[in-house]
C-alpha positions in Angstrom: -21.0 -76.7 -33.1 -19.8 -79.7 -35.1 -17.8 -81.1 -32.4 -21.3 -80.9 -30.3 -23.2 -82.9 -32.6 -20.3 -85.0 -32.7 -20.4 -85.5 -29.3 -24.2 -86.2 -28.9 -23.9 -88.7 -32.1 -21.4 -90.4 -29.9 -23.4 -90.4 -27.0 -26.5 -91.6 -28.7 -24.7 -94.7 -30.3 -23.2 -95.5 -26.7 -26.7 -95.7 -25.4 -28.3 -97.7 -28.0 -25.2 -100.5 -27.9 -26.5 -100.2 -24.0 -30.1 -100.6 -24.4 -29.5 -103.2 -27.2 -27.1 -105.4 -24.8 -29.9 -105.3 -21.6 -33.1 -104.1 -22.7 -35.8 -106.1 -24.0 -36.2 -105.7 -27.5 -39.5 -104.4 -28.0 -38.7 -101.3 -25.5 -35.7 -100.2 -27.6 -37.7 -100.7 -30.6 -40.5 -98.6 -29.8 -38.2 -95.8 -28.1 -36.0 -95.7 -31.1 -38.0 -97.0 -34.4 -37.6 -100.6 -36.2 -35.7 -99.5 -38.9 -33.5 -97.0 -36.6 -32.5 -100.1 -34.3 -32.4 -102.8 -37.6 -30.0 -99.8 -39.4 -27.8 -99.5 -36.6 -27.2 -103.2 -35.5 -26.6 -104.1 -39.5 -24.6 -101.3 -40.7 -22.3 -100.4 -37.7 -23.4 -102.7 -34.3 -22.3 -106.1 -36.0 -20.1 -105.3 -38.6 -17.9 -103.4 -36.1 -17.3 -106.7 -34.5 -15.5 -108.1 -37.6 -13.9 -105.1 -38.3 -12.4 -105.3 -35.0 -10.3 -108.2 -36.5 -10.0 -107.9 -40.2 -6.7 -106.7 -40.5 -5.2 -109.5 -38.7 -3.6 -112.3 -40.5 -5.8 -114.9 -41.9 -5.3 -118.3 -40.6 -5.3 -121.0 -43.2 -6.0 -123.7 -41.4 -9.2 -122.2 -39.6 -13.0 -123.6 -40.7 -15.8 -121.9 -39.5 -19.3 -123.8 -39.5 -21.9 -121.0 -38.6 -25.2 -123.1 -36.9 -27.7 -120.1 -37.0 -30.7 -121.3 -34.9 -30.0 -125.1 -34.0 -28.3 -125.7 -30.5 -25.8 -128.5 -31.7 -24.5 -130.0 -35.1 -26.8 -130.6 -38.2 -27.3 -132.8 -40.3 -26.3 -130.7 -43.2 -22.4 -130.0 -41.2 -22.1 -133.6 -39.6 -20.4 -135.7 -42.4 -18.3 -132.4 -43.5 -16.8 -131.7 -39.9 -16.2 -135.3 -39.2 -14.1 -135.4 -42.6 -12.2 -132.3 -41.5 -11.9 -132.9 -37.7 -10.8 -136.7 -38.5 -8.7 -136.8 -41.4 -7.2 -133.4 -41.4 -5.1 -130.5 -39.8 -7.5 -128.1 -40.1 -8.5 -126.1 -36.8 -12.9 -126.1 -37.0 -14.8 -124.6 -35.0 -18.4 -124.0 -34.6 -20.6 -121.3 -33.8 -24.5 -121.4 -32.5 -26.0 -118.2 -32.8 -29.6 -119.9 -31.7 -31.3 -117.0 -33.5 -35.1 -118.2 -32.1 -34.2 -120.0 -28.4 -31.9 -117.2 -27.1 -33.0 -113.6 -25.5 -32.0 -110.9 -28.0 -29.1 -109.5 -26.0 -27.5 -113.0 -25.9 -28.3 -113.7 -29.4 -26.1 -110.7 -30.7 -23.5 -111.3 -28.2 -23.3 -114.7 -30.0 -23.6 -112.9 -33.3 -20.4 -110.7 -32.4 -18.5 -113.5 -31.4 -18.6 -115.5 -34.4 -18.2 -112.0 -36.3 -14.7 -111.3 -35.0 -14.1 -115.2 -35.4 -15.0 -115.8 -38.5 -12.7 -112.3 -39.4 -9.5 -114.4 -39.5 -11.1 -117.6 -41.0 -10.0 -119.0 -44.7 -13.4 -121.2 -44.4 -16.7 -120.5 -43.7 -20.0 -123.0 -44.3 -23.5 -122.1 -43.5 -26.6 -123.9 -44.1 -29.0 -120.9 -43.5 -30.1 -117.2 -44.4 -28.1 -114.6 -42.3 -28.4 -111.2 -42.6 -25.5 -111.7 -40.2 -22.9 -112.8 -42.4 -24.4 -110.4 -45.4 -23.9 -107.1 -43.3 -19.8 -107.6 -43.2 -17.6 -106.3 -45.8 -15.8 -109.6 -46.0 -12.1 -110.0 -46.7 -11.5 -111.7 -50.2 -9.1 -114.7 -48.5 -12.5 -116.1 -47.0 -14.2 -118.6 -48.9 -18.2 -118.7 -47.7 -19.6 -121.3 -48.9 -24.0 -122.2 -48.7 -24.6 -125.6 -47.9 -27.9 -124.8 -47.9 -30.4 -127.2 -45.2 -32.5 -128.8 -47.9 -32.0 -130.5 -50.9 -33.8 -130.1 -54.5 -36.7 -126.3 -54.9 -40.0 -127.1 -53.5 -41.7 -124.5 -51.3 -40.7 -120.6 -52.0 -38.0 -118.8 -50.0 -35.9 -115.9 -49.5 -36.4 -113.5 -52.2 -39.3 -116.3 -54.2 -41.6 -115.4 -51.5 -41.6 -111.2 -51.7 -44.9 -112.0 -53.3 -46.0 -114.4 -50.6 -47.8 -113.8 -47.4 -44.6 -115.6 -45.6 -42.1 -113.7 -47.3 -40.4 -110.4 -45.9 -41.3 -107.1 -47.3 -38.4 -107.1 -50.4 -37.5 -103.6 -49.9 -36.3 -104.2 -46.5 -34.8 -107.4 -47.9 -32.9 -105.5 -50.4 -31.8 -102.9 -47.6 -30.7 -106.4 -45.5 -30.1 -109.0 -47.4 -29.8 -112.6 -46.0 -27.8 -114.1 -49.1 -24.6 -111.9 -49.6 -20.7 -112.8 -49.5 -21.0 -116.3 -50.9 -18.6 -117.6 -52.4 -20.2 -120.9 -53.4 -23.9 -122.1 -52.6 -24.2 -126.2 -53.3 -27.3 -127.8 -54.5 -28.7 -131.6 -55.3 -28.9 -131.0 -59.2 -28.5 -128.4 -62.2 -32.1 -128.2 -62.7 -32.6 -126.2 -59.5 -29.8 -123.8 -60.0 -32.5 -121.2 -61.2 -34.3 -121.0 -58.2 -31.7 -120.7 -56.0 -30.1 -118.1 -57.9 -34.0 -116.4 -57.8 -34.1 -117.0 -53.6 -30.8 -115.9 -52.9 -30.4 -112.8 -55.7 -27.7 -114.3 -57.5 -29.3 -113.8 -61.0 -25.7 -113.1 -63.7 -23.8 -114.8 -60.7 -25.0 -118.4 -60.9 -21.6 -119.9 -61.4 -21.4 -119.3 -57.4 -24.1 -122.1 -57.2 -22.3 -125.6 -58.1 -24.3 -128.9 -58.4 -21.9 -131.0 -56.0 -24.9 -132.5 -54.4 -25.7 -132.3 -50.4 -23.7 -133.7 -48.6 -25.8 -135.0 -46.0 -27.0 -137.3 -48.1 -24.1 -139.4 -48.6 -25.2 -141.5 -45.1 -28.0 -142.8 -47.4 -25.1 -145.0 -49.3 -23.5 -146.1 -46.3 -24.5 -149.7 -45.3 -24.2 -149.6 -41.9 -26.5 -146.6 -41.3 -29.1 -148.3 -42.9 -28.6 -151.0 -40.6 -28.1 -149.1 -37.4 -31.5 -146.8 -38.7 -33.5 -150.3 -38.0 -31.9 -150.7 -34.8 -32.7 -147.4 -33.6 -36.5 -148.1 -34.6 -36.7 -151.5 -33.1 -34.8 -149.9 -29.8 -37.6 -146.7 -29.8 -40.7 -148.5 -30.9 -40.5 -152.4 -30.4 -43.9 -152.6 -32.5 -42.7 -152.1 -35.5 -41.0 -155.4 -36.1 -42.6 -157.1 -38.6 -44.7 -154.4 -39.4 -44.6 -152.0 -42.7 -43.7 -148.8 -41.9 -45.4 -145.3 -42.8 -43.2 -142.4 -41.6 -45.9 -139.5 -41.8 -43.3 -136.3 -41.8 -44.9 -132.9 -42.6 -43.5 -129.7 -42.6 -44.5 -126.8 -40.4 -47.2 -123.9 -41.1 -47.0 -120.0 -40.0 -43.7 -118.3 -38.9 -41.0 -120.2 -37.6 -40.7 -118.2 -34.3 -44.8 -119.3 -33.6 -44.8 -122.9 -36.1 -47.4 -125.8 -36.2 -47.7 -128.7 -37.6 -50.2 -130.1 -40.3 -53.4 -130.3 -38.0 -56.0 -133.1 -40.5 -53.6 -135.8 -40.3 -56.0 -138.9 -37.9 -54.1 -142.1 -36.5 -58.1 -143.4 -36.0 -58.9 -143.7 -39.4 -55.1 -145.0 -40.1 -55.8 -147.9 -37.2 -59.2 -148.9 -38.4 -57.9 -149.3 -42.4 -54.6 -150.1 -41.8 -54.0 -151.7 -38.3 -53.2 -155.3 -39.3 -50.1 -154.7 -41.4 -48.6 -151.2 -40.6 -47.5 -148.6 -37.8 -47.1 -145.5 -38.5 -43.5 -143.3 -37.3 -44.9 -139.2 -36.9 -42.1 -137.0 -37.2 -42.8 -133.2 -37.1 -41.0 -130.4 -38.0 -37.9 -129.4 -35.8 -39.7 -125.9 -35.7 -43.2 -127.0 -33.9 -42.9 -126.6 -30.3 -46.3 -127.5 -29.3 -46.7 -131.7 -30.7 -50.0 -133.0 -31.5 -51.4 -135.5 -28.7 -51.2 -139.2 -29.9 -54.8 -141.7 -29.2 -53.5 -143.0 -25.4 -54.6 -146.4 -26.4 -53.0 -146.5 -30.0 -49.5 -144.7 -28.9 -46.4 -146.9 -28.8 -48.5 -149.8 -30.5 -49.5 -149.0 -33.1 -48.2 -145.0 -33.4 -45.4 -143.7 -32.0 -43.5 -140.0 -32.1 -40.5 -139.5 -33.1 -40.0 -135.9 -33.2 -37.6 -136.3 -30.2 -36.0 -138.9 -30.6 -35.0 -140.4 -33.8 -33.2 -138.6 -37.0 -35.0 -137.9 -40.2 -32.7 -139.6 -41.4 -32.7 -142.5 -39.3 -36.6 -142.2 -40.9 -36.0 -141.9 -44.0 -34.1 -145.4 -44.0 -36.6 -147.7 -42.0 -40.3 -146.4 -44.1 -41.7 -148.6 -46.4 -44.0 -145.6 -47.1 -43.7 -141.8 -46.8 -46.8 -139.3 -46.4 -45.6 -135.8 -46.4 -47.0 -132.5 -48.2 -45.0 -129.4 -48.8 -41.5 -130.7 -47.3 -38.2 -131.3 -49.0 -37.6 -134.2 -47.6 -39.1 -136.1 -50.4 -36.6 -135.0 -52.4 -33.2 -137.5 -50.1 -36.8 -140.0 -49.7 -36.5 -140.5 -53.5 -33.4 -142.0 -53.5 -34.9 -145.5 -52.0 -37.6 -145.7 -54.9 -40.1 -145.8 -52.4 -44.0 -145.2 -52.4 -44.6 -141.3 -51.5 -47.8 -139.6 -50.7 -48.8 -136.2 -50.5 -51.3 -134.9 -47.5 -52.1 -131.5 -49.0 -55.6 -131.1 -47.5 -54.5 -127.2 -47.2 -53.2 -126.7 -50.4 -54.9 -123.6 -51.4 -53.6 -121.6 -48.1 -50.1 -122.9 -48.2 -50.0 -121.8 -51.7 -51.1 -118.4 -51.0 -48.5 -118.1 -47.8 -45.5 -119.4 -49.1 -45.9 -121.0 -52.5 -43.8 -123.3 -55.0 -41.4 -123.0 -57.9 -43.2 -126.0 -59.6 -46.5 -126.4 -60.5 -47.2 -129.1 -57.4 -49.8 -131.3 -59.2 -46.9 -131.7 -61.7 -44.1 -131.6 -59.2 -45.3 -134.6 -57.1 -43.8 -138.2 -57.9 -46.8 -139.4 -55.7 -50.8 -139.1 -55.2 -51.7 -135.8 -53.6 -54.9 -136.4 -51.1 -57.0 -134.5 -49.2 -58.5 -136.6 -46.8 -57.6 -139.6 -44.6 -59.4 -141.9 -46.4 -58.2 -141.2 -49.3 -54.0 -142.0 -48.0 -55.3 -145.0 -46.9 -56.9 -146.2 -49.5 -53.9 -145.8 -52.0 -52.2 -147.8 -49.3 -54.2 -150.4 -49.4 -53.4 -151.0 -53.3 -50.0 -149.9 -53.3 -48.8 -152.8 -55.0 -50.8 -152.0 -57.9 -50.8 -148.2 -57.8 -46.8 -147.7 -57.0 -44.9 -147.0 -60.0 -41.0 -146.8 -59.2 -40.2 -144.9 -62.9 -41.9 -141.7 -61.7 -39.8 -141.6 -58.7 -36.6 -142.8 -60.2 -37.4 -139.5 -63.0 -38.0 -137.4 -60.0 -34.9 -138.0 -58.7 -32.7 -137.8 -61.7 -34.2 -134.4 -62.6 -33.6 -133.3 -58.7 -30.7 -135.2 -57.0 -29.1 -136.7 -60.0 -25.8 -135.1 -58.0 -26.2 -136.8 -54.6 -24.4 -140.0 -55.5 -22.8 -140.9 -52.2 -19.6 -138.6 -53.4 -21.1 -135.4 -51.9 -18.9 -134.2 -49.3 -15.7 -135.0 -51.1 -16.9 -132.6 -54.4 -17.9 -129.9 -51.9 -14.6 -130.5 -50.3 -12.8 -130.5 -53.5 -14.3 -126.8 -54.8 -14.0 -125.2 -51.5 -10.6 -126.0 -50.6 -8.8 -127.4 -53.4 -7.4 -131.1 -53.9 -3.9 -129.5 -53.6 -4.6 -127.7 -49.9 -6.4 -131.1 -49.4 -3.5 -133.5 -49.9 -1.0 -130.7 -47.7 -3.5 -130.8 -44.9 -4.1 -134.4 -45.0 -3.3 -136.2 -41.4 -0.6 -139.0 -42.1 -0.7 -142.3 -40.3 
């Protein structure tokens, strides 16, 4: 009898790797239950393929970077793999899962093949949540190390938002977590170890996360980014020449699978107070699939998009002036002691969905409006309004560790200055 249940068991787990690989998801859900399928794929389906491998010989010289939903290199990997891929004899590679443009069938597939990559790796950097990486009983030769995607703790995530209408439910968290097998998570200051070590349930374990800084944000001390940023403006949107520049860059709203962008935001009223002087730069969140249409007869004049086209970075640079409301990205913006404003015209509902881990009206190194008018009139009397000390605070208490020196700390902890100097190409 228990060779026949042995037999069916087998059978059953052939069919579901089957109906997993081919079947739309939703069909092998409802056939075999949410939790059934989500048990199956993190406890045996993916793990299996990194077991496959995990007795095999590490490779020392291997570096993993692990791009979870992006099609091609971030920002957060770009300076790091350069480093490595130029100026050393380590052997990278990188993996896109594209967790949210793939079907499910190919998304795993890409899954398993990092898995059984990644199983004979001495390096591993993310800069996202996977319940991927978590599932694996990882070998203790790999170092995994959180670059993380953002700099400084504004909005809630991970295990912050349990409470929060955004947030998963945290018993299924718990069951599969997104924040295991780190070796080291690094951040843009010590004053926001606590939250990450809240997010990511490393509470008693917060030596993993190290202030080294981010290490994107290194570019922002490099003179001839700044100066190719400009070019890349001019090039894009001629009108800005001799113009002041208000880069209006909000995050996105809802689940990232279905996002949108901050809807209030109106290029009329900006025109009529603020046409003689300015253009403004929209950049939306890399999430938002559907743009908000631009005025025909003020786009490329007077507004232009660059969601497509131009870097945040790039951004960040060339604006006089930055309008956001809930995004991190005030956080690198600080570190040109320039005006900030915050657009927060739907601050009681993002509060409810997601929420912060600072009071925001305290938080802010900038006015928080809730109209048009109101941005636009503190523009108007910048000159008089701006005060540079509560930026320049703001940024000591948040990204007192993104110096320019970023990427050679993180490099330092997660290899070591000895593996370093071995690995080092020679001229």
């Amino acid at each position: 009898m228990g060779k026949v249940k042995d037999t069916l068991k087998k059978a059953h787990v052939n069919e579901l790797y089957w109906n997993i690989m081919t079947k739309p998801p939703m069909s092998v859900v409802r056939h075999e239950g949410h939790q059934v399928v989500k048990d199956f794929l993190f406890n045996r389906f993916l793990p299996e393929a990194y077991n496959s491998r995990r007795d095999l010989p590490v490779n020392e010289r291997k570096v993993v970077f692990v791009e979870t939903r992006v099609s091609s290199l971030s920002n957060s990997f770009a300076l790091l793999y350069e480093e490595l891929t130029k100026n050393y004899r380590f052997i990278v590679h990188v993996h896109y899962l594209q967790e949210i443009s793939v079907s499910k069938p190919e998304y795993l597939r890409n899954c398993r093949r990092m898995l059984k990559d990644i199983a004979t790796a001495k390096y591993v950097f993310l800069n996202d949540a996977s319940n991927v990486i978590s599932c694996i009983d990882k070998r203790p030769e790999t170092i995994i190390t959180q670059l993380w995607h953002a700099c400084g703790a504004f909005k809630r995530f991970g295990l912050s938002t349990a409470d929060h209408l955004f947030g998963l439910d945290e018993k299924d968290t718990r069951r599969h977590p997104f924040y295991e097998n780190l070796n080291y998570v690094t951040v843009s200051s010590p004053e926001i170890i606590w939250a990450y070590a809240e997010a990511m349930d490393l509470k008693g374990r917060e030596d993993t996360i190290v202030p080294t800084g981010v290490s994107r944000t290194d570019i922002f001390y490099k003179k001839d980014f700044i100066e190719k940023a400009y070019e890349h403006l001019y090039e894009a949107f001629p009108a800005a020449k001799g113009k002041k520049v208000i880069l209006f860059a909000p995050t996105f709203r809802g689940r990232v699978a279905v996002a949108e962008t901050a809807a209030a935001f109106d290029p009329e009223v900006f025109w009529r107070d603020l046409g003689e002087d300015y253009v403004v730069v929209t950049k939306h969140h890399p999430y938002v699939k559907k743009l908000p249409k631009l005025p025909e007869h003020l786009k490329d004049t007077f507004i232009y998009d660059a969601t497509n086209t131009m870097s945040i970075e790039d951004l960040l640079c060339v604006s006089d002036i930055c309008i956001s409301d809930y995004s991190s990205l005030i956080y690198e913006y600080s570190l040109f002691d320039r005006p900030m404003l915050f657009f927060a015209y739907d601050l009681e509902d993002y509060f409810d969905w997601r929420g912060f881990y600072y009071d925001y009206d305290e938080l802010t190194p900038g006015p928080i409006c809730r109209t048009n008018e109101e941005l636009t009139d503190y523009i108007l009397h910048v000159d008089e309004r701006f005060d540079p000390e509560i930026v320049r605070s703001f940024r000591e208490r948040f990204m007192s560790a993104c110096d320019g020196h970023a990427t050679q700390r993180i490099m330092d902890l997660v290899f070591g200055k000895e593996t370093l100097s071995h690995m080092r190409r020679r001229s």
